[in-house]
C-alpha positions as CSV (number, residue, x, y, z in Angstrom):
1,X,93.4,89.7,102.0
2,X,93.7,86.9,99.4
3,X,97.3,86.6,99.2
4,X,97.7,87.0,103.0
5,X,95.3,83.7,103.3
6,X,97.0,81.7,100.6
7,X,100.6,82.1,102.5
8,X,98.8,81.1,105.8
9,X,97.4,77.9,104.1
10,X,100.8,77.6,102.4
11,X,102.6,77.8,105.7
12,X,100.1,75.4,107.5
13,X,100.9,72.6,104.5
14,X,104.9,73.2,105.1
15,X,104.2,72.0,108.3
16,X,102.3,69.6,108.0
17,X,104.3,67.6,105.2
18,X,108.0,68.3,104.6
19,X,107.5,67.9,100.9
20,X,108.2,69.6,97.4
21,X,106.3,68.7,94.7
22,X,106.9,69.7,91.0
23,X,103.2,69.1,89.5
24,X,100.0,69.2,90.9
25,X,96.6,67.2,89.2
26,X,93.3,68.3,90.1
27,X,91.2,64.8,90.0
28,X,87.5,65.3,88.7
29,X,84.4,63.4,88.7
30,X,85.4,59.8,89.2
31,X,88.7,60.5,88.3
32,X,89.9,60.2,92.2
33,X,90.8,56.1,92.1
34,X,94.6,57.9,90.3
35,X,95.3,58.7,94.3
36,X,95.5,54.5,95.0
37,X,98.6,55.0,92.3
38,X,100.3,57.8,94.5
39,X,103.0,56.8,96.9
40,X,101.4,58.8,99.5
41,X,104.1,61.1,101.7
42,X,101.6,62.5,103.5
43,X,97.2,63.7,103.3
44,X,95.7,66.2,104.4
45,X,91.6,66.8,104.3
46,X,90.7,69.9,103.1
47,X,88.5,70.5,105.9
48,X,91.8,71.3,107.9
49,X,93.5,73.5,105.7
50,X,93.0,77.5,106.4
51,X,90.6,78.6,103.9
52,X,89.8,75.8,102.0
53,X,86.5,75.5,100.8
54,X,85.1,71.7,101.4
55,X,83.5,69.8,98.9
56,X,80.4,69.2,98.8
57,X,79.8,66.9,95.9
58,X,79.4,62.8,96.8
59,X,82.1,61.6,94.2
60,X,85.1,64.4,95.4
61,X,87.0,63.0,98.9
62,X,88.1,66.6,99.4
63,X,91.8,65.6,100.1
64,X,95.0,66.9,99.3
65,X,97.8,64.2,98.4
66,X,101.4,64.6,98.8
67,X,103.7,62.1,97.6
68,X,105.1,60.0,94.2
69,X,103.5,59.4,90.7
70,X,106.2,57.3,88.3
71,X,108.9,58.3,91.1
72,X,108.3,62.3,90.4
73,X,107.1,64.5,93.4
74,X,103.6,65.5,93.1
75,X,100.4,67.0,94.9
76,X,97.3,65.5,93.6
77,X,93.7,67.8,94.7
78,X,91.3,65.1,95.1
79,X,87.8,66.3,94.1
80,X,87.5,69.9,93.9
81,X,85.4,72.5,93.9
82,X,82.5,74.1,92.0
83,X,80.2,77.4,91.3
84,X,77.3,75.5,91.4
85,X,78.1,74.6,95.2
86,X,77.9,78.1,96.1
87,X,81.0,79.0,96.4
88,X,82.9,81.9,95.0
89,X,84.9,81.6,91.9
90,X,87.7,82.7,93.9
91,X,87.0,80.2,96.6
92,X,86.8,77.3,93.7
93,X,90.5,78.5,92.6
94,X,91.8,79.4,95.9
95,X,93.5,75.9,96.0
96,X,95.2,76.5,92.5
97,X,96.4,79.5,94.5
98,X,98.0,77.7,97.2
99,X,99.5,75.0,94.5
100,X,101.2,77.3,92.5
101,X,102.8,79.1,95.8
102,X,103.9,75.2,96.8
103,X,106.4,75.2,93.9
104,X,104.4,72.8,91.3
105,X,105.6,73.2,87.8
106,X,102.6,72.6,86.1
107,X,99.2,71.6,86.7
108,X,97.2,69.2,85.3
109,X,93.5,69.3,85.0
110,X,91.2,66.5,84.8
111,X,87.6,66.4,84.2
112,X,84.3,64.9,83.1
113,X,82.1,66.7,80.1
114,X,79.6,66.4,77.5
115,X,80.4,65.5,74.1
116,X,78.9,68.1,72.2
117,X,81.4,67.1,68.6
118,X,79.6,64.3,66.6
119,X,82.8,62.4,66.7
120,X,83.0,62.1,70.4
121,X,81.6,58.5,71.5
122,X,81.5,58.1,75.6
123,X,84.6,57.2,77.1
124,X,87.0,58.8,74.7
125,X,89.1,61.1,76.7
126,X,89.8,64.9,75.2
127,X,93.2,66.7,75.4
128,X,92.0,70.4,75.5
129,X,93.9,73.1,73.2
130,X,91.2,76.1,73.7
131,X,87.9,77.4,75.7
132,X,85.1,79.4,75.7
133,X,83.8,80.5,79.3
134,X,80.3,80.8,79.6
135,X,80.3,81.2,83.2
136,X,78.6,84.1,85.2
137,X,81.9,85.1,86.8
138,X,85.6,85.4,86.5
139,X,87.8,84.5,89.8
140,X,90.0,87.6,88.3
141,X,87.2,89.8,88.5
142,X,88.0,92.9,91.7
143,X,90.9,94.3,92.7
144,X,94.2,92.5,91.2
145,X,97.1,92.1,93.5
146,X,100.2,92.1,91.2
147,X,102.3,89.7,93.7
148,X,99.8,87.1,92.2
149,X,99.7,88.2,88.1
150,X,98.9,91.1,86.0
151,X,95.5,92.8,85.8
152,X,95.0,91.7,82.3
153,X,96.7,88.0,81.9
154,X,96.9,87.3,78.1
155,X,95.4,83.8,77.2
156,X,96.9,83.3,73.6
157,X,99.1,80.6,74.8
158,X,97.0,79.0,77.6
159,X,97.0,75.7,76.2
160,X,100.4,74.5,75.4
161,X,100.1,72.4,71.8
162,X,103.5,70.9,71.8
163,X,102.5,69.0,75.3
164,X,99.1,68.1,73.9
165,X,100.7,66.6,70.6
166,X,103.2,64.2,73.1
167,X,99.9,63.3,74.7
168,X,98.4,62.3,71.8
169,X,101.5,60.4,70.5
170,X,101.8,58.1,73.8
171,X,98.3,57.5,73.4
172,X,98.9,56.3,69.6
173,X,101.1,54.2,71.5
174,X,98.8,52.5,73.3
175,X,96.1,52.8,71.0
176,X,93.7,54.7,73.4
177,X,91.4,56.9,71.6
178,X,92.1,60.1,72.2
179,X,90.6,63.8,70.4
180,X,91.8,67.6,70.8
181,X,89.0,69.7,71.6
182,X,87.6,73.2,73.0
183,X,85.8,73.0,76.6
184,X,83.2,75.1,76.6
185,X,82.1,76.1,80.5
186,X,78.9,76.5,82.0
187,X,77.6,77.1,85.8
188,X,75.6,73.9,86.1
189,X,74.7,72.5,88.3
190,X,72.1,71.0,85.5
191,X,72.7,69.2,82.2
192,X,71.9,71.3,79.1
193,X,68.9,71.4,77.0
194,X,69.3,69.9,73.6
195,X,68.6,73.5,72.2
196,X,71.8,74.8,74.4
197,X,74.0,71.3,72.9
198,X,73.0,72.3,69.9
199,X,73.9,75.9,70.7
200,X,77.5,74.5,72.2
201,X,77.9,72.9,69.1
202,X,77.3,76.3,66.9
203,X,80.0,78.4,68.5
204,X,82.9,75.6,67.9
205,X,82.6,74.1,71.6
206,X,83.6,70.4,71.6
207,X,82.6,69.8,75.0
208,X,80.9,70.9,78.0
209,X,81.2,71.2,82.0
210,X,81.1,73.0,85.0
211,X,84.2,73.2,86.1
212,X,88.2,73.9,84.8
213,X,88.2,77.3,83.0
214,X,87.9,79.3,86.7
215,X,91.2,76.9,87.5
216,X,92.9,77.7,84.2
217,X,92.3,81.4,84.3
218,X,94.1,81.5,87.5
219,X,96.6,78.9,86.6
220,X,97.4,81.6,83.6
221,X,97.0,84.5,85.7
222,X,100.1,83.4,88.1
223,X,102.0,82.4,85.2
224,X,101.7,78.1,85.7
225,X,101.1,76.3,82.4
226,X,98.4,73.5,82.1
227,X,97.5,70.7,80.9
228,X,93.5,69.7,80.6
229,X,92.6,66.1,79.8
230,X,88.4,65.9,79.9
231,X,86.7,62.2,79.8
232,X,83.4,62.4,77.7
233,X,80.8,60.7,79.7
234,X,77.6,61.6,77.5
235,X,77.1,62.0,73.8
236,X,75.6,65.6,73.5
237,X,75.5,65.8,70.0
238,X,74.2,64.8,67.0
239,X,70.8,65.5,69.3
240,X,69.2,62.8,68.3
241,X,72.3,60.7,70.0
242,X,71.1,62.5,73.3
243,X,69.6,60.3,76.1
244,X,68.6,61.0,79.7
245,X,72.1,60.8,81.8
246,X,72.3,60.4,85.7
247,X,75.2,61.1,88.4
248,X,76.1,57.2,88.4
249,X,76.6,57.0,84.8
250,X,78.7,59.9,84.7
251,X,80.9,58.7,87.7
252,X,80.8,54.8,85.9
253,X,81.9,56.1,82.6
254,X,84.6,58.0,84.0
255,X,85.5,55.6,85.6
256,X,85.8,53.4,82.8
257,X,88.5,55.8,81.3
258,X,90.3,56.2,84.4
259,X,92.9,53.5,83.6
260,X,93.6,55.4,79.7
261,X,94.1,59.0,81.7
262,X,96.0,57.4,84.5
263,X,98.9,55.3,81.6
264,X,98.6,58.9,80.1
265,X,99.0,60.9,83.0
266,X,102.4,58.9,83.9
267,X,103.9,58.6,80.9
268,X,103.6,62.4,80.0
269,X,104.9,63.2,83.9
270,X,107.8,60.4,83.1
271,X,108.2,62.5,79.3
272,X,108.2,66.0,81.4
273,X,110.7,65.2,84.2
274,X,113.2,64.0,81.1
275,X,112.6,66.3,78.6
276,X,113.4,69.5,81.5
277,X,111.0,71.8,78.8
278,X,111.3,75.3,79.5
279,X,108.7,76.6,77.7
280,X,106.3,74.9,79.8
281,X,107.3,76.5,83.1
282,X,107.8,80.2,81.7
């Protein structure tokens, strides 16, 4: 039974680190380098942990960080995992699972996607305030056990706007361009014809992956709020802005935006840990 497995992975992490953290990050596609900035208390591969899937793709460690970020507690997934591995879409969000029965607060999302809004150059990082989920399944789908959510979660309020608005203000600050944007999900694992960007485009999507709406869904389900910052790493659209892309320039454009998220990512965990917002952990 699900819940049975995510108290014996919870109960195995107690164990192993004698920690509380109050947010947890999921760290996408060369988004992992934020761990360096993490006052590690204690690691853990995910190979070791009951239940865990193991990732399979070459730019996620598949490690689970305990420790500091700007003096706050936190867990930190580094890498994570994917439909297009093979998995289950409830073995991709079994780890939010186990997160959210930690103790974290909130979690934030991280990822790399497609530009697929004319405005969008690569490298400009994407605070997201809706989705559209294009994916062939739903990790709620089957039998819902109530000591994780309701049967039918309500996603009006998914993406908080008064958290996305501080976002955007710190980035003002330090004049990193920044967008707010709907993520539009596919399975992957390949890129997207210039018939389906165009598509994307067409239906109000501002970018797209493979990954973060099975994580939000369950996020929502349990009741945890989110927070989804996305790194465009191709331009998708206009199509005639569209050229081949490879693994390595994803990871190196990411990569390249990795110090904007990482100033953001502090400063809006600093702002949080202030501000003690209720509305964000309702």
């Amino acid at each position: 039974m699900l819940y049975n497995q995510i108290q014996e992975a919870v109960q195995f992490l107690k164990k192993q680190v004698d920690f509380q953290p109050h947010y947890g990050i999921i760290l996408g596609t060369g988004l992992g380098q934020l761990a360096n900035d993490i006052e590690v208390v204690g690691t853990i591969e995910y190979k070791d942990i009951p239940h865990f899937p193991i990732s399979t793709v070459e730019s996620h460690k598949g490690q689970l960080v305990f420790g500091h970020l700007s003096s706050i507690p936190i867990v930190a997934m580094v890498g994570r995992f994917h439909y297009y591995e093979g998995y289950s879409m409830k073995e991709v969000t079994f780890p939010v699972r186990v997160l959210k029965f930690l103790g974290i607060r909130l979690l934030f999302i991280s990822n790399a996607a497609g530009g697929t809004n004319p405005n969008y150059e690569a490298g400009d990082i994407v605070f997201v305030r809706d989705h559209i989920n294009m994916q062939p399944e739903n990790p709620l789908r089957g039998e819902n056990d109530e000591r994780l959510g309701p049967r039918f979660p309500d996603m009006l309020s998914t993406y908080d706007r008064l958290l996305n608005a501080k976002a955007i203000e710190l980035a003002q600050h330090h004049n990193i361009r920044v967008h707010e944007g709907v993520y539009l999900g596919l399975q992957g694992p390949n890129l997207e014809t210039p018939a389906e960007y165009k598509y994307i485009h067409t239906v109000g999507g501002d970018l797209v992956g493979m990954s973060t709406i099975p994580e939000v869904l369950v996020a929502r389900h349990m009741g945890l709020a989110v927070f989804v910052l996305s790194v465009v790493t191709n331009k998708c659209y206009p199509l005639d802005a569209i050229s081949e892309t490879t693994l390595e320039e994803v990871i190196a454009t990411a990569k390249s935006a990795e110090p904007k998220m990482t100033i953001i990512v502090k400063e809006l965990l600093t702002y949080l840990n202030e501000s003690a917002s209720d509305h964000l952990s309702d």
